[in-house]
C-alpha positions as CSV (number, residue, x, y, z in Angstrom):
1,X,118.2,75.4,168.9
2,X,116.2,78.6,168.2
3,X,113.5,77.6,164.5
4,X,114.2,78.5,161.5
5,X,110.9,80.9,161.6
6,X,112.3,82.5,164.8
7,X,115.8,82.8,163.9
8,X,114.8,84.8,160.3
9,X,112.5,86.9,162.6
10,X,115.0,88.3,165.0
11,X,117.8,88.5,162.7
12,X,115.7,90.1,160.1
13,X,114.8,93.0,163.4
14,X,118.3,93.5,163.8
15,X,119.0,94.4,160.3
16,X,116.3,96.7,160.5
17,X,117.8,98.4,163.7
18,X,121.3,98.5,162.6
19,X,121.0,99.8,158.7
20,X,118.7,102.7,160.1
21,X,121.3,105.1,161.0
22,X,123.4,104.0,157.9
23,X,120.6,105.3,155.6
24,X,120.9,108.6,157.3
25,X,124.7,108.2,157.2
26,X,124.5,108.5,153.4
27,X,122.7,111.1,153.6
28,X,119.6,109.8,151.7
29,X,116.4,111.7,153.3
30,X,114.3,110.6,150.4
31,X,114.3,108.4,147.6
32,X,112.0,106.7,144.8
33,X,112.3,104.7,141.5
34,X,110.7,102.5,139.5
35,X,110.5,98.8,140.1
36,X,109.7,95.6,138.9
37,X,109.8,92.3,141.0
38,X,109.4,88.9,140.4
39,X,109.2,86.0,142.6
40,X,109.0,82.2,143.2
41,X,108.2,79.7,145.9
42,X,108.6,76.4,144.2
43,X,106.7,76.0,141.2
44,X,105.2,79.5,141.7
45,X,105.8,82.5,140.2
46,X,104.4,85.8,140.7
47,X,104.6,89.6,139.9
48,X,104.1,93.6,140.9
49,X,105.6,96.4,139.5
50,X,105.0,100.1,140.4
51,X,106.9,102.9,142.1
52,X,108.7,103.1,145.3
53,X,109.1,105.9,147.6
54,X,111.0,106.7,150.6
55,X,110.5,109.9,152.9
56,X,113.3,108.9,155.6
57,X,110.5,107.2,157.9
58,X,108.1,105.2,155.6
59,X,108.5,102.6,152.5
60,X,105.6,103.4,150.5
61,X,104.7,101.3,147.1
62,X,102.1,102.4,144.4
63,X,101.7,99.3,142.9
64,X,99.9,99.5,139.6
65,X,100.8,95.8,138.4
66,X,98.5,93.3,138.7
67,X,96.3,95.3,140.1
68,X,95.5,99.4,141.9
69,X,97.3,99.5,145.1
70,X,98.8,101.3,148.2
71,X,101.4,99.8,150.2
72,X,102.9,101.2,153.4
73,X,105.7,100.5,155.9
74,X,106.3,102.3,158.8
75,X,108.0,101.0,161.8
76,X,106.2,98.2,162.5
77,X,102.7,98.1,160.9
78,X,102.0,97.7,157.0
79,X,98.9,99.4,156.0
80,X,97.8,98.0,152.5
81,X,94.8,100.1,150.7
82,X,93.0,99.3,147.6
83,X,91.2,102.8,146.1
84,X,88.6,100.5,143.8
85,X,87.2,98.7,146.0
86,X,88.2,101.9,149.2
87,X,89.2,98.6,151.3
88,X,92.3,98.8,154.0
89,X,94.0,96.4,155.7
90,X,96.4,97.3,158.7
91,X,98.8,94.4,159.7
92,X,100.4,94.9,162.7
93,X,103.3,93.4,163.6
94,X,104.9,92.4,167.2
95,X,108.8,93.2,164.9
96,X,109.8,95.4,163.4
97,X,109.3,95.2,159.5
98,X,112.0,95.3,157.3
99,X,112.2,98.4,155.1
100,X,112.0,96.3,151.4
101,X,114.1,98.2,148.6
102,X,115.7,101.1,150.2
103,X,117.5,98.4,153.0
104,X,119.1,96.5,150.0
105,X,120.4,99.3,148.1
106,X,122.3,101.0,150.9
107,X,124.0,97.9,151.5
108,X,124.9,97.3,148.5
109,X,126.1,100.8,148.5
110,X,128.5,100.0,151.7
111,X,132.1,98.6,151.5
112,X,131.1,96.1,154.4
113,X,128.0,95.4,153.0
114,X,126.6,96.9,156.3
115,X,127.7,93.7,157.8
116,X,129.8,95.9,160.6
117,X,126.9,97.5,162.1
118,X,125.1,94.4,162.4
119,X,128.3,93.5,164.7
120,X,130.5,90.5,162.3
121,X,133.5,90.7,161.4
122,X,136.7,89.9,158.8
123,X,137.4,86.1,159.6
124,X,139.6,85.8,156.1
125,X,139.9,86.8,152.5
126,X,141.0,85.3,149.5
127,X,141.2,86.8,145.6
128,X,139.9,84.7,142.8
129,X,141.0,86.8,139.9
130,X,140.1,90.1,139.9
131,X,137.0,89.5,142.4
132,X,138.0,90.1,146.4
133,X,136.0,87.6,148.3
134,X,135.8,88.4,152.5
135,X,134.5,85.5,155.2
136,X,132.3,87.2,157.8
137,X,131.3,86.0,161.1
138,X,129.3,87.1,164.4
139,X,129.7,86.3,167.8
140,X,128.1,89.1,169.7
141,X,124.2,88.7,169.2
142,X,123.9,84.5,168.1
143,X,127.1,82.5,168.8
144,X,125.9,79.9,166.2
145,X,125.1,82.3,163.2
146,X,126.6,81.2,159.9
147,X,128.9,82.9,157.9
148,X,128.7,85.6,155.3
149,X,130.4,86.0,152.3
150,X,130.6,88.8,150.2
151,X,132.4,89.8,146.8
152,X,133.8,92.8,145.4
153,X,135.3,93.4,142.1
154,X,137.0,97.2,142.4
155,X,134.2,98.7,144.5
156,X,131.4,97.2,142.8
157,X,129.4,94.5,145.5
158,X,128.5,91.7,142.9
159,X,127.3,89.4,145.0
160,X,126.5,88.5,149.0
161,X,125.8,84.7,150.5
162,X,125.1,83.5,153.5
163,X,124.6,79.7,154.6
164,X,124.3,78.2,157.8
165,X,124.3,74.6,157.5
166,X,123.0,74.3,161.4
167,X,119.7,75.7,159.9
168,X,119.8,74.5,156.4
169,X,119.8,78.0,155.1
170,X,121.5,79.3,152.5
171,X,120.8,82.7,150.3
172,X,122.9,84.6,148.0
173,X,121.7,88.0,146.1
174,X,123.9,89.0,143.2
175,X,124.1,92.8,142.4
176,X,124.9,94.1,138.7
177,X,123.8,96.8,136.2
178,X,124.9,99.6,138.3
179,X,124.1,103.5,137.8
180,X,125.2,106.4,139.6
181,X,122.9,108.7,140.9
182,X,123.4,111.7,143.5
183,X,126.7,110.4,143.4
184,X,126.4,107.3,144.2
185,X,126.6,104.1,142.3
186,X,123.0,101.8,143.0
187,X,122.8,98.2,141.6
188,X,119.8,98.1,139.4
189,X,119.2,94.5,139.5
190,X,119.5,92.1,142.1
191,X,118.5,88.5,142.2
192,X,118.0,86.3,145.6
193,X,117.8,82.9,145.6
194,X,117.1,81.0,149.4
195,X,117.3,77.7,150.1
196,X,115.3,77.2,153.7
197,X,115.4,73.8,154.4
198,X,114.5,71.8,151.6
199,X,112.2,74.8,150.1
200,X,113.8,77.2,147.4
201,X,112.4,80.3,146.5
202,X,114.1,83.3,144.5
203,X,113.9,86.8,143.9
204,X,114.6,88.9,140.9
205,X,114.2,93.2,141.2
206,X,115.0,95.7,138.5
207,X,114.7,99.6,139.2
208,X,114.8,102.1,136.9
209,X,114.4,106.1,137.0
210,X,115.5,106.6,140.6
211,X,115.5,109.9,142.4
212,X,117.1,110.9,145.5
213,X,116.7,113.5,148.1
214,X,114.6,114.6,145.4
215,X,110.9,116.4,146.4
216,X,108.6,113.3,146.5
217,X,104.9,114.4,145.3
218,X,102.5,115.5,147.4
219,X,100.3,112.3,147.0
220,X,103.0,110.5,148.3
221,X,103.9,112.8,151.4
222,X,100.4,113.3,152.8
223,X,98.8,109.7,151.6
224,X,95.9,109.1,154.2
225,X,93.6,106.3,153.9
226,X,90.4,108.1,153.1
227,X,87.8,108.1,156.2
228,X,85.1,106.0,154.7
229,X,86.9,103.4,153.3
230,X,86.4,99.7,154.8
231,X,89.3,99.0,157.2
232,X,90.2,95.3,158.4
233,X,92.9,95.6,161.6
234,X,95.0,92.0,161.9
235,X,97.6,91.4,164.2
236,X,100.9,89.9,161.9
């Protein structure tokens, strides 16, 4: 049986691979918004908040909460640069890293939840008043993934789970406060809570002001990490 650690990692590639070509799909060549996130391991809790961009190949965060920060995700190294102190550090990583933000909204976005490009399938569906509730499964990449469930009312995603008792894993993300924008309606909040083995840890985002296939500013498009500035090169 393949670790938890191992399991999260490939699974986590292949939802990278397969929601690529949906972004395009929806025709979304740039995005950006403003975000706030808070999260938890146990006991605790911590916080960022700052602006998000996406150019169609990079996630990029200007973080300005708790402290002056670049963040960048392309493929699969994260370069991470802080302009007071001109320090860099480039993580490189042997997966590829999951594009934060812009991978959740386009699935949220989907009325499979993306959950046919990563290759599962309807197993059953039930109604519990006016929410539509579907049983997904996979066979094609791990014969022993769990199941995912996910819940519509009307169009609306409100929330998705999955749980696989074989791991002790278990995760649901619940959608709400949507707004339309470019035509499409985007969940505005989004909460996560994950139960991996016996350690829970949650999630809780809130976007505001979002743009799409809107010009993204020039800062953003042509961000270098300045010549002189102390870089650090770690392998992730």
């Amino acid at each position: 049986m393949p670790s938890v650690r191992s399991f999260f990692l490939t699974f986590l590639t292949l939802i990278t691979c397969a929601y690529s070509p949906v972004i395009s799909q929806q025709g979304i060549s740039a995005f950006s918004c403003e975000f706030s996130r808070v999260t938890g391991v146990q006991s605790y809790v911590d916080s960022v908040g700052g602006r998000f961009y996406y150019d169609g190949q990079r996630a990029i965060f200007r973080i300005h909460d708790p402290v002056d920060q670049w963040l960048l995700i392309e493929k699969n190294i994260v370069t991470i640069y802080y302009p007071k102190s001109n320090r860099c550090f480039i993580l490189e990583s042997k997966n590829a890293v999951v594009l934060p933000l812009v991978t959740a909204l386009i699935a949220a976005t989907l009325p499979d939840y993306g959950l046919v490009a990563l290759s599962f399938e309807i197993k059953d569906q039930e109604m519990n008043g006016d929410t539509l509730i579907t049983f997904w499964s996979s066979s094609k990449f791990f014969s022993n993934l769990g199941q995912f469930k996910i819940a519509h009312v009307g169009e609306r995603l409100v929330y998705s789970q999955y749980e696989d008792d074989n791991l002790h894993v278990k995760t649901k993300t619940t959608f709400d406060r949507y707004e339309k924008t470019a035509g499409i309606y985007f969940p505005t909040y989004m909460a996560t809570e994950l139960w991996l083995a016996e350690k829970f840890s949650f999630e809780k985002l809130s976007i505001r002001s979002m743009s799409v296939n809107q010009q993204l500013p020039s800062e953003v498009l042509f961000f270098q990490v300045p010549p002189n500035a102390i870089i650090e090169k770690k392998d992730w």
